[in-house]
C-alpha positions as CSV (number, residue, x, y, z in Angstrom):
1,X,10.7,-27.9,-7.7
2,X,10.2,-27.0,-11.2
3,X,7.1,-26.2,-13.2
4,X,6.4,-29.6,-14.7
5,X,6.9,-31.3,-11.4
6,X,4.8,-28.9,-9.7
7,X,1.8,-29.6,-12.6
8,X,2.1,-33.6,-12.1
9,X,1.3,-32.9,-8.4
10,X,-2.6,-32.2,-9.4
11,X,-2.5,-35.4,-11.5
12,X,-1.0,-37.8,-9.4
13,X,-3.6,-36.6,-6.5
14,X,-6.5,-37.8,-9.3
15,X,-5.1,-40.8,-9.9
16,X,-4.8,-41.7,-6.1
17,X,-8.7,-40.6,-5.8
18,X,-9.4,-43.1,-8.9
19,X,-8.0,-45.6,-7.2
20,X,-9.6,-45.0,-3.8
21,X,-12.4,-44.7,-5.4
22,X,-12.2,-48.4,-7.5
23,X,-10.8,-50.0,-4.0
24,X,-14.1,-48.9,-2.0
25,X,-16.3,-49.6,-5.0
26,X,-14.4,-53.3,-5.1
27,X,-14.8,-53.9,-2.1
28,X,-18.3,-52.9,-0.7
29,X,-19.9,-54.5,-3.9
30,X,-17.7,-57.6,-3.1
31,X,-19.7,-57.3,0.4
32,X,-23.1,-56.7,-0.5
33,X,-22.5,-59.6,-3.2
34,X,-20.8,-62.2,-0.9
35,X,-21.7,-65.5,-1.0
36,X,-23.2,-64.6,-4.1
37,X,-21.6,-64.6,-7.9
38,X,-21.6,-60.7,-7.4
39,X,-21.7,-58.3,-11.2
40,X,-21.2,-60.2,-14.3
41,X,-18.1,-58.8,-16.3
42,X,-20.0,-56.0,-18.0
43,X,-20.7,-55.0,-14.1
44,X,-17.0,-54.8,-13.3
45,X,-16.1,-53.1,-16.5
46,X,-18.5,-49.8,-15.6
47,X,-17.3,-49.8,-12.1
48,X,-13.6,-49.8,-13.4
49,X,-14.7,-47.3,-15.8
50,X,-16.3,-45.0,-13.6
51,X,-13.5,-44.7,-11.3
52,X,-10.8,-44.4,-13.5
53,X,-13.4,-41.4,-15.1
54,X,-12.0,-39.4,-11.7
55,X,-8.5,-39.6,-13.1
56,X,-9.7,-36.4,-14.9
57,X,-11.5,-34.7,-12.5
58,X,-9.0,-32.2,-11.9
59,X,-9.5,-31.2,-15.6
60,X,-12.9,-32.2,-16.4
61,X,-15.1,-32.5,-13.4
62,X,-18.3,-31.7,-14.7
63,X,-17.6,-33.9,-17.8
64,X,-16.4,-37.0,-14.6
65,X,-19.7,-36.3,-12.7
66,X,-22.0,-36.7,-16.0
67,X,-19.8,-39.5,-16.8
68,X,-19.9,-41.5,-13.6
69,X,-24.2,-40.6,-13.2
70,X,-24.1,-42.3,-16.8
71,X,-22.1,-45.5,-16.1
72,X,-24.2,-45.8,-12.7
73,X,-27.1,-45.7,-14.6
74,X,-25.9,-48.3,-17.1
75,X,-24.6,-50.4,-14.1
76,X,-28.1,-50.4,-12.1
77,X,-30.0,-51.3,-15.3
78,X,-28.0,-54.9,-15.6
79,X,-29.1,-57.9,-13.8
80,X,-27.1,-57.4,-10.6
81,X,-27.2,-58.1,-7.0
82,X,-25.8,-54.6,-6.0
83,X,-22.7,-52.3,-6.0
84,X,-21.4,-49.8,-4.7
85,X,-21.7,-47.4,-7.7
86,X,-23.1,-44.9,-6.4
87,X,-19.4,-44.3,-4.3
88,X,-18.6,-42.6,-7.8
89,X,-21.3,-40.3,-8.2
90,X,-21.1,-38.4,-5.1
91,X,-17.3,-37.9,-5.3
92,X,-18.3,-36.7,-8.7
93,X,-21.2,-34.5,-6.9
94,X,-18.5,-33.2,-4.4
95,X,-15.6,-32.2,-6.8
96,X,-17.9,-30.4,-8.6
97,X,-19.2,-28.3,-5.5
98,X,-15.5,-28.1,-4.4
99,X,-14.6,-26.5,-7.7
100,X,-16.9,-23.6,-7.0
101,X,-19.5,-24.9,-9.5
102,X,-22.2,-25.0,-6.7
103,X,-25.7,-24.8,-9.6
104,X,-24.2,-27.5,-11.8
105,X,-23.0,-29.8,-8.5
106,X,-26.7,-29.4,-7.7
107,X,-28.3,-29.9,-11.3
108,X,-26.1,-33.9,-11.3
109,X,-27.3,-34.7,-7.3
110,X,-30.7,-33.5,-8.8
111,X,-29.9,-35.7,-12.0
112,X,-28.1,-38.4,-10.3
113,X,-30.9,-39.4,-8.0
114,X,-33.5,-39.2,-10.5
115,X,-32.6,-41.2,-13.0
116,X,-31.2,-44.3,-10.5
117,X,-34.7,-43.7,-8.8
118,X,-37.2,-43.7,-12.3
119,X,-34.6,-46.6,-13.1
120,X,-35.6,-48.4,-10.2
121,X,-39.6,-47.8,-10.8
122,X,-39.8,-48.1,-13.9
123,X,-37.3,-51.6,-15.0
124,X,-37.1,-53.1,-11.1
125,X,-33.5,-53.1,-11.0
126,X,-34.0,-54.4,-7.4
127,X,-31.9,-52.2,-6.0
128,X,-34.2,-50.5,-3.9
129,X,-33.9,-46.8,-4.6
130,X,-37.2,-46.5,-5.4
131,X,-38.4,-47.7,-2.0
132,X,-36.2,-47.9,1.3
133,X,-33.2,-46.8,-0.7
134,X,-34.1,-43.6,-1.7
135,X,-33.3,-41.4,1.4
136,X,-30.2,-43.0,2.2
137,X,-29.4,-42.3,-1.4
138,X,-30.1,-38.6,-1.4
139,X,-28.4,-38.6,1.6
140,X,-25.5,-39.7,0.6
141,X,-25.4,-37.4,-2.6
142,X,-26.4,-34.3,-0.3
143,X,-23.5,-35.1,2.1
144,X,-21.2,-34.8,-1.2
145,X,-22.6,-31.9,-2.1
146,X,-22.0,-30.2,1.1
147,X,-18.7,-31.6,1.6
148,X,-17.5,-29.9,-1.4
149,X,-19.0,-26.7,-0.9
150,X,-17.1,-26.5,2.9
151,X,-14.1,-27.0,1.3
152,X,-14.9,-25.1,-1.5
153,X,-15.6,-22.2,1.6
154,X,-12.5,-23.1,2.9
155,X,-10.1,-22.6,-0.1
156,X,-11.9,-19.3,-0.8
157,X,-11.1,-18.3,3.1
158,X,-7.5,-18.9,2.8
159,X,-6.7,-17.4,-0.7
160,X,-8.9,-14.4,0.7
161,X,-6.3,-14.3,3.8
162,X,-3.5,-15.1,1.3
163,X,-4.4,-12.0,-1.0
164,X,-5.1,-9.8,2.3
165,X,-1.6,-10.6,3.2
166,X,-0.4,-10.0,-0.2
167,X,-2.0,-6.3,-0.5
168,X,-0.7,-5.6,3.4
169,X,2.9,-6.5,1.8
170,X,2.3,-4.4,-0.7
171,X,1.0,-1.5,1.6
172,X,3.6,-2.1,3.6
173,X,6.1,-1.3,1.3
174,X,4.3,1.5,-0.9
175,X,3.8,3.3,2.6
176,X,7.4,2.5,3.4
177,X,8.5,4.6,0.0
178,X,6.4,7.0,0.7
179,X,8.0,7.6,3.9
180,X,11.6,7.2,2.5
181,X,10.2,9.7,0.0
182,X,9.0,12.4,2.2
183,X,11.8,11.9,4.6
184,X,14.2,12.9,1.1
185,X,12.1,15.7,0.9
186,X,12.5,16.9,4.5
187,X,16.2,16.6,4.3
188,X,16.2,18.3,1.1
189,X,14.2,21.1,2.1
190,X,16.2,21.6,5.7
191,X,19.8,21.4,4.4
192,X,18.5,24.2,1.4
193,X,16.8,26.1,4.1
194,X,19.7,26.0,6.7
195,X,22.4,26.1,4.3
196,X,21.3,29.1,1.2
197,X,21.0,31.9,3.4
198,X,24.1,31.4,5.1
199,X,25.9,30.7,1.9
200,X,24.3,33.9,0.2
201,X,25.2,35.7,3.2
202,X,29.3,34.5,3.4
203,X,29.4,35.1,-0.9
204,X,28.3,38.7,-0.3
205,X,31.3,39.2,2.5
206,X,33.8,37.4,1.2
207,X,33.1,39.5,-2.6
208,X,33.6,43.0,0.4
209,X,36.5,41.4,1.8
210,X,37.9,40.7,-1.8
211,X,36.5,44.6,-2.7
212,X,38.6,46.5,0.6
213,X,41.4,44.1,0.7
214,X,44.2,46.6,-0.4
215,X,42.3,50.0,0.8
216,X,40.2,49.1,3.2
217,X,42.1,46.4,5.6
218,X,39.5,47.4,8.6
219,X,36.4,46.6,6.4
220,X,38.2,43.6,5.2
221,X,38.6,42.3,8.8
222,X,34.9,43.2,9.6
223,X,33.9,41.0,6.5
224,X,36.1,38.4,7.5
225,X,34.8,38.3,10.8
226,X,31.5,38.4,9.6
227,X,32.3,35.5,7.1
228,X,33.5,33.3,10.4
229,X,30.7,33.8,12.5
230,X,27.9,33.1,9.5
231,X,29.9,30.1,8.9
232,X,29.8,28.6,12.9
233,X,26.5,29.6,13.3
234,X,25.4,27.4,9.8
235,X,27.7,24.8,10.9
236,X,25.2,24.6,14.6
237,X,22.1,24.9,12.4
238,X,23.2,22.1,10.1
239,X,23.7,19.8,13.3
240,X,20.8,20.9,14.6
241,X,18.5,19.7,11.8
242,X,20.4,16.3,11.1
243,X,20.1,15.6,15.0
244,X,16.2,16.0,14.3
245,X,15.8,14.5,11.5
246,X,17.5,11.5,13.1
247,X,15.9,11.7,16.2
248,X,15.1,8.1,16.3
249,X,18.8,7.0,16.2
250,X,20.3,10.3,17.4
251,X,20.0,12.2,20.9
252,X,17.9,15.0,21.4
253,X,19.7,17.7,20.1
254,X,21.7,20.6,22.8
255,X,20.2,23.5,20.9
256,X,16.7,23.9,19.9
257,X,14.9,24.4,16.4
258,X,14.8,27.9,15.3
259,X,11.3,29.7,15.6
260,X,9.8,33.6,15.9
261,X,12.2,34.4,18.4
262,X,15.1,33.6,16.5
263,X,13.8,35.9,13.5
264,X,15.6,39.1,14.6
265,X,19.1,37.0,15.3
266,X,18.4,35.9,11.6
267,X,17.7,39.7,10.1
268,X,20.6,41.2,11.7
269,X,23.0,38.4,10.1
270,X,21.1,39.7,6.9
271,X,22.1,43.3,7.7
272,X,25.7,41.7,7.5
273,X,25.3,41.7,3.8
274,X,24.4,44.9,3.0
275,X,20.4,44.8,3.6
276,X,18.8,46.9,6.0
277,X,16.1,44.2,7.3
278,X,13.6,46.2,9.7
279,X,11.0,43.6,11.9
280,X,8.1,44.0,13.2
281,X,6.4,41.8,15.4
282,X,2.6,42.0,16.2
283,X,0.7,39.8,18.7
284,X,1.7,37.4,21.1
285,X,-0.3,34.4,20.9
286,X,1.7,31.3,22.1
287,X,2.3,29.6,18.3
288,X,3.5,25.7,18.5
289,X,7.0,24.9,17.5
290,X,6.6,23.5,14.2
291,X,4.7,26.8,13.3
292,X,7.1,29.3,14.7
293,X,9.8,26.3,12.5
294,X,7.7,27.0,9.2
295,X,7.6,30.9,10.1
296,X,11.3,31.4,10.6
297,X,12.2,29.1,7.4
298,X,10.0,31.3,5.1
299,X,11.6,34.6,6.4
300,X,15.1,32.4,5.7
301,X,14.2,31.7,2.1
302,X,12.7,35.3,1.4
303,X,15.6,37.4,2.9
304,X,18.3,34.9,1.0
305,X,16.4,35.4,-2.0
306,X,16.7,39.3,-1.9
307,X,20.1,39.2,-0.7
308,X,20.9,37.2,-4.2
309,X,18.4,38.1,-6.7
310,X,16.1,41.2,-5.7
311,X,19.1,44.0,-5.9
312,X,17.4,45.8,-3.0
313,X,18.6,48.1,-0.2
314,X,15.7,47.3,2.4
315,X,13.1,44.4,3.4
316,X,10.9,44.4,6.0
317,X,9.5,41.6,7.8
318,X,5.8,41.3,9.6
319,X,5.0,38.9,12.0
320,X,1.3,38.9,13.6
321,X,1.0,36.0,16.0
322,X,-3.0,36.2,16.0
323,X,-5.1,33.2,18.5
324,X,-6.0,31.6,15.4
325,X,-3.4,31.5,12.9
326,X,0.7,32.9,12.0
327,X,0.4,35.7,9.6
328,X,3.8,36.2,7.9
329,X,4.8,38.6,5.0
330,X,8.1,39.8,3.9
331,X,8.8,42.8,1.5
332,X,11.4,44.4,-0.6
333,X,12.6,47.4,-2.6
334,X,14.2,45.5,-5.4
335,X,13.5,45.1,-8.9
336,X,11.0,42.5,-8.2
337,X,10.9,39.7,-11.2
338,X,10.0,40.4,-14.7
339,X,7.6,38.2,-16.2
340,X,6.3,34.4,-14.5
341,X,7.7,33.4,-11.1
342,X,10.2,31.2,-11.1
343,X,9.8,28.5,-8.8
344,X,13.5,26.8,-7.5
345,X,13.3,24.4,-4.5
346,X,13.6,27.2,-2.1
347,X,9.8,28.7,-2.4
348,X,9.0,24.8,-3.1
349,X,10.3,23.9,0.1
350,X,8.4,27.5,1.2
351,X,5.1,25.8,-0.1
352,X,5.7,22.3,1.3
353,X,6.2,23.5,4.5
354,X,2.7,25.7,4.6
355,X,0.6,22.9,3.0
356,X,2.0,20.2,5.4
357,X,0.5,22.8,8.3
358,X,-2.9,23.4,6.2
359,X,-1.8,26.9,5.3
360,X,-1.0,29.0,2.5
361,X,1.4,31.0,1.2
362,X,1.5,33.6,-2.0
363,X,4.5,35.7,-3.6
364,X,4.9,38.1,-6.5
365,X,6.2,41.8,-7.1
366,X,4.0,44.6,-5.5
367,X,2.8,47.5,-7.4
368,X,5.0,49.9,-5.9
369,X,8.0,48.1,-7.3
370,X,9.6,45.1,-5.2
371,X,8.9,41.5,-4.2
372,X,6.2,40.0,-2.0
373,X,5.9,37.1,0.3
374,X,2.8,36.4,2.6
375,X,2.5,33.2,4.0
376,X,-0.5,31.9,6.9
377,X,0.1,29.1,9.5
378,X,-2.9,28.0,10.8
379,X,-2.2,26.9,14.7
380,X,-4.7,24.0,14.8
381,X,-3.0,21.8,12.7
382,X,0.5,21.9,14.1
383,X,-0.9,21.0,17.7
């Protein structure tokens, strides 16, 4: 349907109304009239007048209401025995009310009846508003009025369901980007966390393997060996954390996420490059899996960060497993960072993960020389 067939709609409803209107003035005045001469031609001419007014009601109404009060005035004041005139003001009484305009609807049934009734007293139209007319009169006109004012309460209902619909689509879909978004995130921050250290860890052997290939065949086997085994177990991890983060569509995967326990397996691969990783563990509160997740991932990210940038010979990792809360905090030897910290999406990832838990997490050099990390898991939010 297009736009000018969809604007005619409105208009061809007000005509239709008009001529409802004209057929039921017509006819009851033809009625109350009958066997009688009925209006003179003047009569007729103000009850076509007044309905053909409501052809405009859909632009005008509060210009049709005053307009039809008017002509019914006009019509009661000629020598007549009766009409139905008054058919016009209510509908314009109710389109007013039904347009929301609920003061001014009042101000013309207020005005409406008034006038016919002074009319009545004062020039004896004989139309008997001022006598047994008058309450079936305001009657009528407050029936319009609250006619139009239930559909008025009616439209408002269902554009108020309409636009609650609208904003629940639109909730809908801002909560289903969010999710898409943070569900990016997780994958970014998984494969980075499963796949740098073990990356850092096969560049450093391969580069011995390359160094002792000629002199050294032995070490170059070792390397190679150790390049093998870093790769199968990244290859396992990798599965691992696709299988979970598809764990609506996926089966539950055959090995389980990483945690505290798996923190020595993951400094001794680290020893495999060159870095003598000592760990300490103290406590042992039970700590929930998403916890001992976060724990493990931040000793990931700090260990592949001294393997490739600190130039250390020794870290050292502490884990306190307290009733309350995971304190974790990785050191090195290195020559720490000179100047601002640069953030990469490895300590982003870091911080994700410890705000998502409701923790915190700091890093910078120490002032004995070295690099810092110290990160605390609270335990009550990841239950």
């Amino acid at each position: 349907m297009t736009t000018s067939e969809s604007g005619s709609l409105p208009r061809r409803r007000d005509v239709a109304i008009s001529l409802a209107v004209l057929a039921v003035m017509v006819l009851g005045t033809h009625a109350i009239s009958d066997p009688g001469p009925g209006p003179s031609a003047l009569g007729w001419a103000l009850l076509v007048a007044s309905s053909a007014a409501h052809s405009f009601r859909g632009r005008w109404p509060v210009g049709v209401m005053w307009a039809a009060i008017a002509l019914g005035v006009a019509f009661t004041l000629l020598p007549s025995p009766g009409g139905f005139y008054t058919v016009s003001i209510a509908v314009g009484v109710y389109t007013v009310a039904a347009n929301g305009r609920r003061a001014m609807a009042l101000v013309g049934l207020a005005a409406g009846f008034s006038t016919l009734f002074l009319a009545d007293v004062f020039f004896e139209t004989g139309h008997g508003i001022a006598r047994e007319a008058a309450l079936w009169l305001l009657g009528w006109l407050t029936v319009a009025f609250l006619a139009g004012e239930v559909v008025r309460s009616r439209a408002d209902y269902v554009q108020a369901v309409q636009e609650r619909a609208v904003a629940a689509e639109r909730s809908r879909h801002e909560e289903t980007l969010r999710r898409a978004g943070e569900e990016r995130m997780e994958i970014a921050r998984e494969l980075h966390d499963v796949l740098a250290h073990s990356i850092s860890i096969i560049n450093v052997q391969a580069g011995a393997a390359l160094h002792h290939l000629d002199s050294q065949p032995e070490r170059t086997r070792e390397a190679l060996i150790a390049v093998r085994e870093t790769g199968k177990r990244a290859l396992t991890e990798l599965r691992s954390s696709i299988a979970v983060l598809r764990k609506d569509r996926a089966p539950a995967p055959t090995r389980p996420e990483p945690g505290i326990a798996d923190i020595e397996d993951l400094a001794e691969r680290t020893r495999l490059a060159g870095l003598d990783v000592a760990v300490t563990r103290v406590g042992d509160a039970e700590v929930p899996a998403a916890v001992g997740l976060a724990a493990y991932r931040i000793v990931q990210e700090a260990l592949t960060n001294v393997v490739r940038h600190a130039d250390a010979a020794s870290a050292s990792v502490e884990i306190t497993q307290g009733p309350a809360e995971v304190r974790v905090r990785i050191e090195d030897d290195g020559k720490g960072i000179s100047g601002p910290v640069a953030e990469g999406h490895g300590l982003d990832g870091m911080k994700e993960r410890v705000r998502v838990l409701g923790g915190r997490v700091r890093s910078g050099n120490r002032p004995e020389g070295g690099f810092r990390v110290e990160a605390t898991l609270p335990l009550e939010m990841a239950e």
